[in-house]
C-alpha positions as CSV (number, residue, x, y, z in Angstrom):
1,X,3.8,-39.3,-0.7
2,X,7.7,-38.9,-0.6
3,X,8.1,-41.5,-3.5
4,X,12.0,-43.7,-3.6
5,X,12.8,-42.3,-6.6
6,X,12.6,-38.7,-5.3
7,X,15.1,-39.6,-2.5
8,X,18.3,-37.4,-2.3
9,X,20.8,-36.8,0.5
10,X,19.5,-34.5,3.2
11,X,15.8,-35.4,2.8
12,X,13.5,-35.9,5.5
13,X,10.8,-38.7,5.3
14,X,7.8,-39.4,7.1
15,X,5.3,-41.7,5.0
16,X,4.5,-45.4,4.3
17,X,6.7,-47.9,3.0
18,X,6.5,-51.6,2.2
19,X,9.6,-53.8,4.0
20,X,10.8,-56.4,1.4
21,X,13.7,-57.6,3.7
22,X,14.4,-57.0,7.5
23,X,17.9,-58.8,8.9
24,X,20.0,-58.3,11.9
25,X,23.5,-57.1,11.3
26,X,26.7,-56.4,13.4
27,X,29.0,-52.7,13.4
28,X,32.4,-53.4,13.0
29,X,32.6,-52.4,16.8
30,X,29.4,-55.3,17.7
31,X,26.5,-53.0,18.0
32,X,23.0,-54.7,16.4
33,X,21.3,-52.6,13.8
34,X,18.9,-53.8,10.9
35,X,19.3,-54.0,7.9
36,X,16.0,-52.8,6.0
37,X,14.9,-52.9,2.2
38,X,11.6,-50.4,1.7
39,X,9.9,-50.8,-1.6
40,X,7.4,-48.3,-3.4
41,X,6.1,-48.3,-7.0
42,X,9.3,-46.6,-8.1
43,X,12.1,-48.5,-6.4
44,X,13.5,-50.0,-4.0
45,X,15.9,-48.0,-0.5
46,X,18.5,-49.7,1.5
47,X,17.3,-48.1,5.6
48,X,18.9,-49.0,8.5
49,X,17.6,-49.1,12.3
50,X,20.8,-47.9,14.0
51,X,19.0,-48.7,17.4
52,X,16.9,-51.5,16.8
53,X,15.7,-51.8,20.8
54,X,14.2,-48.8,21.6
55,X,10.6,-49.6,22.5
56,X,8.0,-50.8,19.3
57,X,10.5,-50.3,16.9
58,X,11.3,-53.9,15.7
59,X,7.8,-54.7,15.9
60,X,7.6,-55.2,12.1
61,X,7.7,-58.2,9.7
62,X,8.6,-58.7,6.3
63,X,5.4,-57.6,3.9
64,X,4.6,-55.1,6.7
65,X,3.5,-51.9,5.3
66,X,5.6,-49.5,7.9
67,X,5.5,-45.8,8.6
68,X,8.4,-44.9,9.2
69,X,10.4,-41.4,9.9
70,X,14.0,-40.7,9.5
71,X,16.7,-38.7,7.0
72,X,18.1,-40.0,3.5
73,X,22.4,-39.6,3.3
74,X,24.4,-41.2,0.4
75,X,26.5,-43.9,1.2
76,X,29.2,-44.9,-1.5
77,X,27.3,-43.5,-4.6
78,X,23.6,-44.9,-3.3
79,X,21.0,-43.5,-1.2
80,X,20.3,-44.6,2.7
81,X,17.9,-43.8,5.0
82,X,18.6,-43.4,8.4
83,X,15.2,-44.3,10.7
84,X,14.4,-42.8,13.7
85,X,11.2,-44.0,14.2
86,X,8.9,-46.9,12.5
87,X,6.2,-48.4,13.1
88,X,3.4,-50.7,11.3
89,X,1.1,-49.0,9.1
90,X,-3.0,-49.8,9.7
91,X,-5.4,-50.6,7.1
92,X,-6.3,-47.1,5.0
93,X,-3.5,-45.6,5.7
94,X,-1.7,-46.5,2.9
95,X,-2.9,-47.3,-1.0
96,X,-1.5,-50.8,-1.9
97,X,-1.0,-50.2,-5.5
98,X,1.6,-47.2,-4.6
99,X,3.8,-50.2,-3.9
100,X,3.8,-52.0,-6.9
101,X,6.1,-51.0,-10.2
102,X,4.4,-51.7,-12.9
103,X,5.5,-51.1,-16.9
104,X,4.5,-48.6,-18.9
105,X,3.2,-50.7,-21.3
106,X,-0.3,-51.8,-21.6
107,X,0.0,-55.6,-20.6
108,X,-2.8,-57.1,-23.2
109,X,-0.7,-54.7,-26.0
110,X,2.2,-56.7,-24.9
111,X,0.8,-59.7,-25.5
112,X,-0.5,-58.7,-29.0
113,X,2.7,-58.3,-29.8
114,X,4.5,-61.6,-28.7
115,X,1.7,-63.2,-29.7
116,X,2.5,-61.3,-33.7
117,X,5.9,-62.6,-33.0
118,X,4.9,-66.2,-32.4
119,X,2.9,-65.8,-36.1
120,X,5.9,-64.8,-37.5
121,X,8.1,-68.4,-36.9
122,X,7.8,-70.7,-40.0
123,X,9.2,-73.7,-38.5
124,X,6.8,-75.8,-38.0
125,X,8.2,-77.2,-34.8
126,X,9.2,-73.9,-33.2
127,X,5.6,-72.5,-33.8
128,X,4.5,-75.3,-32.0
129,X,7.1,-75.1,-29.4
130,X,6.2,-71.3,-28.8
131,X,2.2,-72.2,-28.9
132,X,2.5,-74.9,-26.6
133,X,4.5,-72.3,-23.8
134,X,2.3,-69.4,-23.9
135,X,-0.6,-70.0,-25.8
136,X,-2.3,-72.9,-24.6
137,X,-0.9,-72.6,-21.2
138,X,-3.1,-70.1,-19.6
139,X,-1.7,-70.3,-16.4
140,X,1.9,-70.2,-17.4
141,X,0.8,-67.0,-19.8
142,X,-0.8,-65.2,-17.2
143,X,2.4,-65.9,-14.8
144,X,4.6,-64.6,-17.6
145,X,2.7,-61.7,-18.4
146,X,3.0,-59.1,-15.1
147,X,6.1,-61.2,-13.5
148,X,9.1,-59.2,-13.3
149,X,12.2,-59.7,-14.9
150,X,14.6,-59.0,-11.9
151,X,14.3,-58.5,-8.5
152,X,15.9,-55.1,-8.7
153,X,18.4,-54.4,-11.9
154,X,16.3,-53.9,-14.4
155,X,12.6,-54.5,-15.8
156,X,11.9,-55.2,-11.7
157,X,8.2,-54.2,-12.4
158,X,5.0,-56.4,-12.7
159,X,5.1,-57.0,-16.6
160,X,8.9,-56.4,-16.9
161,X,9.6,-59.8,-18.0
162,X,7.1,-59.3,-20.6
163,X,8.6,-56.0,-21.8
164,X,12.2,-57.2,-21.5
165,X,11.4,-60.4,-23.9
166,X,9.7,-58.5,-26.4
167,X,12.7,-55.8,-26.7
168,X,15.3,-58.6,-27.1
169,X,13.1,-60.2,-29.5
170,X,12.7,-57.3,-31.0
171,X,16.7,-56.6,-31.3
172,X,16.9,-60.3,-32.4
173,X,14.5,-59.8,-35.2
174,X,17.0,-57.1,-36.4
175,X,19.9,-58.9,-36.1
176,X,18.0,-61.7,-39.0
177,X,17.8,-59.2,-41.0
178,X,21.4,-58.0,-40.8
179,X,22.8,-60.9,-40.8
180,X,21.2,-63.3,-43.4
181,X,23.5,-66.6,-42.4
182,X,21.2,-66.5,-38.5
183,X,18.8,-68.4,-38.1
184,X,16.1,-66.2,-37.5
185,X,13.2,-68.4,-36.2
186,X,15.8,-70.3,-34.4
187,X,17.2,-67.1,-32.6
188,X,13.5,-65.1,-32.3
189,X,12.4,-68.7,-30.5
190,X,15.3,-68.1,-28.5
191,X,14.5,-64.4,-27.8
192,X,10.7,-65.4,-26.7
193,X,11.8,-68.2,-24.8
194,X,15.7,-66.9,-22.9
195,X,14.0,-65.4,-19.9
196,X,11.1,-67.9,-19.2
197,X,13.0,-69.6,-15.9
198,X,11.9,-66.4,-14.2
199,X,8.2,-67.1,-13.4
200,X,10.0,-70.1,-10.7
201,X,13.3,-67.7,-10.2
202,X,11.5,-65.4,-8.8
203,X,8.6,-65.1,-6.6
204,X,5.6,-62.9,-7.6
205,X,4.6,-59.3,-6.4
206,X,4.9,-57.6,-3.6
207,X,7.8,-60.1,-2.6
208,X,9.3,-59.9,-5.7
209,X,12.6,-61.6,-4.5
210,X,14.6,-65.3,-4.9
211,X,12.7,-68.2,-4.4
212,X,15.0,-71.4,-3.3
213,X,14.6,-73.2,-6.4
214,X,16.1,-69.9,-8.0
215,X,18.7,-69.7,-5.9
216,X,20.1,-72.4,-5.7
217,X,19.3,-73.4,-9.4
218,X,18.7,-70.4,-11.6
219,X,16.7,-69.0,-14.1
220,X,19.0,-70.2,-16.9
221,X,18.6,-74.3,-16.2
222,X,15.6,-73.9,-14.8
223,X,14.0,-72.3,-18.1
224,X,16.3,-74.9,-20.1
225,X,14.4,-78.0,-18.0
226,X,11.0,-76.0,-18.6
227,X,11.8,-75.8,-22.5
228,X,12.5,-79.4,-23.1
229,X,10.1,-80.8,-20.9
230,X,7.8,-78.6,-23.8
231,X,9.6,-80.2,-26.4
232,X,9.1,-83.7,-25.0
233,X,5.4,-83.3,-25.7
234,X,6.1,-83.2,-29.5
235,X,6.0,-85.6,-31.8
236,X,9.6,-86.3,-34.0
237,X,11.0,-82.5,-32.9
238,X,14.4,-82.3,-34.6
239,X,17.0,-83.6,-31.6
240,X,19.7,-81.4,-33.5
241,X,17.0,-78.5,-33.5
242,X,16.6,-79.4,-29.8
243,X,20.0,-79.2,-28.8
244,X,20.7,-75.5,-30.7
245,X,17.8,-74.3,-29.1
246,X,18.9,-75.7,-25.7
247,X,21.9,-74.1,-26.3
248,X,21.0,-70.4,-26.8
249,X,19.1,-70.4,-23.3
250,X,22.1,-72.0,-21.7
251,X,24.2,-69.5,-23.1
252,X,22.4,-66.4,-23.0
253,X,24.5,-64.5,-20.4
254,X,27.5,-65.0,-23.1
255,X,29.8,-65.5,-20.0
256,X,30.4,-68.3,-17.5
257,X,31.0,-65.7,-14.8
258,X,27.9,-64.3,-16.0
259,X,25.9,-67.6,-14.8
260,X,26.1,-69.7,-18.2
261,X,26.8,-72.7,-18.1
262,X,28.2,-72.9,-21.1
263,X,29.4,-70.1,-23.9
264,X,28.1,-68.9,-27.1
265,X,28.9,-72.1,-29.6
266,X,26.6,-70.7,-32.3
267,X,25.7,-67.7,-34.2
268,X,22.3,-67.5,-33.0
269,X,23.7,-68.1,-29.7
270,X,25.7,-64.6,-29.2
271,X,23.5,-62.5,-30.8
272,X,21.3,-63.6,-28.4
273,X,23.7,-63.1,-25.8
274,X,24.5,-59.6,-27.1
275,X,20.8,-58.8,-27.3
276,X,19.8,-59.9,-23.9
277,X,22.7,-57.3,-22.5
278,X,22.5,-54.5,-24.3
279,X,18.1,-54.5,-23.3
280,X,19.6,-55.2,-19.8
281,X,22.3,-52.5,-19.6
282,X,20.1,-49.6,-21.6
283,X,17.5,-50.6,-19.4
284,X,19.6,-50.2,-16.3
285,X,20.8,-46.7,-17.7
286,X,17.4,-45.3,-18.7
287,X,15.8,-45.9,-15.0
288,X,18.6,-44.1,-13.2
289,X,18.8,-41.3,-15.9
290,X,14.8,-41.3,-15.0
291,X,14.8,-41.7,-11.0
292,X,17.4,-38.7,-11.7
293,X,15.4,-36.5,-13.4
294,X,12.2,-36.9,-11.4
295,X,14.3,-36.1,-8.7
296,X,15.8,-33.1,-10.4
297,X,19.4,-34.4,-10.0
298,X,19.8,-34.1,-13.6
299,X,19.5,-31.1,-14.1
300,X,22.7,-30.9,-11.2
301,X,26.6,-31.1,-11.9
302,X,26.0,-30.6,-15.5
303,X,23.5,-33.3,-15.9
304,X,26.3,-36.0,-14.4
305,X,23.9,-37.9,-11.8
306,X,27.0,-40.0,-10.0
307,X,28.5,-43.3,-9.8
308,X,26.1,-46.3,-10.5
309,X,27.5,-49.2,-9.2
310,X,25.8,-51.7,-11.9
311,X,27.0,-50.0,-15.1
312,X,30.3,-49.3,-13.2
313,X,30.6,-45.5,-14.6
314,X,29.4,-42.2,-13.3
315,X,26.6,-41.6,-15.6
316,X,25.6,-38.5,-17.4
317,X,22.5,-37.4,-19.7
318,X,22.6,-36.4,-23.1
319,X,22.9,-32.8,-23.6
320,X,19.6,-31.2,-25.2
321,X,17.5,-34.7,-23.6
């Protein structure tokens, strides 16, 4: 199988995709084409249907697995394939879990370790907060666990969200230790908790995309609704606790063109904000320095792999990695 990652310009395909979106769309001149997300295990390829009514070939839904046939080109900076011919895949012809990105972390490991992390909070009320969430709330836990934490930036893999927590909890749990004046249970309760507006954000695998509650709400205010609906359910928890706590999630982007609704007021409140974005950017760099080199596009132009639109930078890998 000609996985996404492995596309580069020039490439002819001719293999099994599944379509995460399918829309009509207009040329500049008025000529219908579609527009066409394919999804694999490794990513995600913008494809386009320059003649969308020649015989069989819109016959296709959304969640269709498709076979389709065409050439990969580069259009500003990001790879496009061009279909010629498409058409819906039968049962057996294609493996289902080649279609789903998954982490490369061991999910019950995972949860070892935020579970370790829960241990860790002294405050009583926090502990209880964090038990409450993901301990005695199977179903919620089991959501949270192979959910995704984007639809396609970064961590956009069943158990991403799960891997992306831990690593800002992680970076949190150093930033206590540098900085003795944080809060640390305050800010690793933060950490465990920033992300959780997700599991309703977003819908699960293979769709993997915006539900209407997340977008037209967010992940931000819908995890800060889920957090104190939690904390409604104990008894005498700290309303000035409350609020801080409240605050870090509503914060966490660090910018209100970033999606906060409000800015970092408290310590504990930017270095979450700073941890949350440098997991996010890293993240971001690491896959397309990794889709690079399995595609052997590293190794090209003095290991400088082009122009990626989400760090805003032509990107380069380290010499002697």
């Amino acid at each position: 199988m000609k996985y996404i990652e492995n596309f580069h310009d020039g490439m002819r395909v001719s293999d099994v995709y599944l379509v995460k979106t399918k829309n009509a769309a207009l040329t500049k001149n008025g000529k219908e084409y579609l527009n066409i997300t394919l999804q694999d295990k490794t990513g995600v390829a913008d494809a386009k249907v320059w003649e969308p009514n020649s015989p069989g070939i819109n016959d296709f839904d959304v969640m269709d697995y498709v076979y389709v046939e065409g050439n990969v080109t580069v259009y500003n900076g990001v790879n496009q394939l061009s279909i010629q011919r498409l058409s819906v895949a039968k049962e057996g012809e294609y493996e289902p879990k080649d279609y789903l990105p998954t982490s490369g972390r061991d999910i019950l490991d995972m949860r070892k370790e935020l579970e370790a992390d829960i241990q860790s909070v002294k405050d009583p009320n926090l502990k209880r907060l964090l038990s409450l969430l993901f301990l005695e709330n199977s179903d919620f836990y089991r959501e949270f666990s192979v959910h995704s934490a984007a639809k396609s930036v970064h961590h956009g893999y069943v158990g991403g969200l799960m891997e992306h927590t831990l690593s800002v909890a992680s970076i949190c749990s150093y930033f206590g230790s540098h900085y003795p004046d944080l809060n640390r249970d305050l800010l690793l309760t933060a950490a465990l908790c920033h992300d959780i507006g997700k599991v309703r954000e977003l819908t699960a695998f293979p769709r993997n995309d915006y539900s209407d509650e997340g977008q037209l709400i967010g992940h931000i205010v819908i995890g800060y609704e889920m957090l104190m609906q939690v904390i409604r359910q104990i008894p005498d928890f700290p309303e000035t606790l409350a609020a801080e706590l409240g605050h870090c999630i509503l914060s966490h982007h660090g910018e209100l063109e970033y999606g906060s609704p409000k800015k970092p007021a408290l310590m504990e409140a930017m270095a979450l904000a700073f941890a949350d974005n440098v997991d996010a950017k890293l993240q971001t760099m690491r896959e397309a320095l990794s889709g690079a080199e399995k595609s052997g596009r590293a190794n090209e132009n003095g290991g400088w792999i082009g122009f990626n639109r989400l760090i805003d930078s032509n990107l380069r890998k380290t010499q002697g990695r």
